[in-house]
N, C-alpha and C positions, 0 to 999 in steps of 0.2 A: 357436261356429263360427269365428271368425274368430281366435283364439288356436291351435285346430284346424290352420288355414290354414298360420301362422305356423311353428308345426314341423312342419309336410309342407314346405311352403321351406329350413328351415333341413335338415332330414335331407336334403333332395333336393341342396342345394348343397353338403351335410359343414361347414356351419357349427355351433358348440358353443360354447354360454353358460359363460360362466367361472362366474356365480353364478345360480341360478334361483329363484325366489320364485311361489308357486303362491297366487293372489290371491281365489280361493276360502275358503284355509286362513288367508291370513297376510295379513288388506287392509288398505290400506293409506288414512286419513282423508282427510278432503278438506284441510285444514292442511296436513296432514302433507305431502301430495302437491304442494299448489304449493311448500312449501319442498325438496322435492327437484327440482322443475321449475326453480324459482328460481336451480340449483346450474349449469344447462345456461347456454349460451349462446345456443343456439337450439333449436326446439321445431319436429318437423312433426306433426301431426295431422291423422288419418282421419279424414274425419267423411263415412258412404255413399261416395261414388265420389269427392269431393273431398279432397283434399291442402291442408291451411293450414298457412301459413308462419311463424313468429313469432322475428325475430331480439331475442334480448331486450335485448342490449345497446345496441343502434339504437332498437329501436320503446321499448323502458322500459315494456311491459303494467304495468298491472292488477294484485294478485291475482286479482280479478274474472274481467278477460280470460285467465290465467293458468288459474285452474280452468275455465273453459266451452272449455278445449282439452282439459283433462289426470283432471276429474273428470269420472266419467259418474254417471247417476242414481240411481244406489246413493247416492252421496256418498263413493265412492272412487276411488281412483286408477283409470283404464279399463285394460282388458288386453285386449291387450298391450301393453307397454310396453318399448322397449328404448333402453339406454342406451350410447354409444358415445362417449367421450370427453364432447366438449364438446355432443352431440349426445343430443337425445329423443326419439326414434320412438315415438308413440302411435296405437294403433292398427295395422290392418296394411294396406300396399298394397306390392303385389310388386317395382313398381318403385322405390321408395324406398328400401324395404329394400336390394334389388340397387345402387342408387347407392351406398349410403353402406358395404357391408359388401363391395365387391368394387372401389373405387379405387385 
C-alpha cells in the first residue's frame, strides 16, 4: 500500500527515479541494509503517522538503532526506500518527501 502511495506522488509531481529496485524481487538483508543506511548521513523513517529523525553523524546509532529504522519484519530493508544524496527516506509520508525532492 504505501509503496502504491509513493508512485501516485512521484507520477502526480513528474518526479523519476534514476535507478529502481523492486524489493519484492531483489530484497535487500537486514546487514546488508544497515550498511547501506550507514552510507547516508541522515535517516527519516515512517513508522504509522510519525516521522523519526536520526542525524547519524551527530547522534553515532547503533546498528541496532540503525535497523529498528531501516529493517522491517521480514528482516529486510522496509519499502519504500529512497535515497537522495546524503539523505534516507524510509518509508513514505507526503510531506517529507515534498521537503526533500522539491528544495
Amino acid at each position: 500500500m504505501t509503496c502504491k502511495k509513493t508512485q501516485e506522488f512521484l507520477a502526480r509531481t513528474g518526479v523519476t527515479a534514476r535507478a529502481e529496485q523492486n524489493a519484492k524481487k531483489e530484497t535487500i538483508a537486514g546487514a546488508e541494509a544497515v550498511a547501506i543506511a550507514k552510507k547516508a548521513s541522515e535517516i527519516y523513517a515512517t513508522k504509522g503517522k510519525k516521522v523519526l529523525h536520526l542525524n547519524l553523524k551527530k547522534d553515532q546509532p547503533s546498528d541496532e538503532e540503525i535497523a529498528a529504522l531501516v529493517v522491517g519484519p521480514s528482516g529486510n530493508l522496509r519499502a519504500p526506500t529512497l535515497r537522495l544524496g546524503k539523505v534516507l527516506l524510509v518509508g513514505f509520508d507526503e510531506e517529507t518527501y515534498a521537503k526533500f525532492l522539491f528544495r
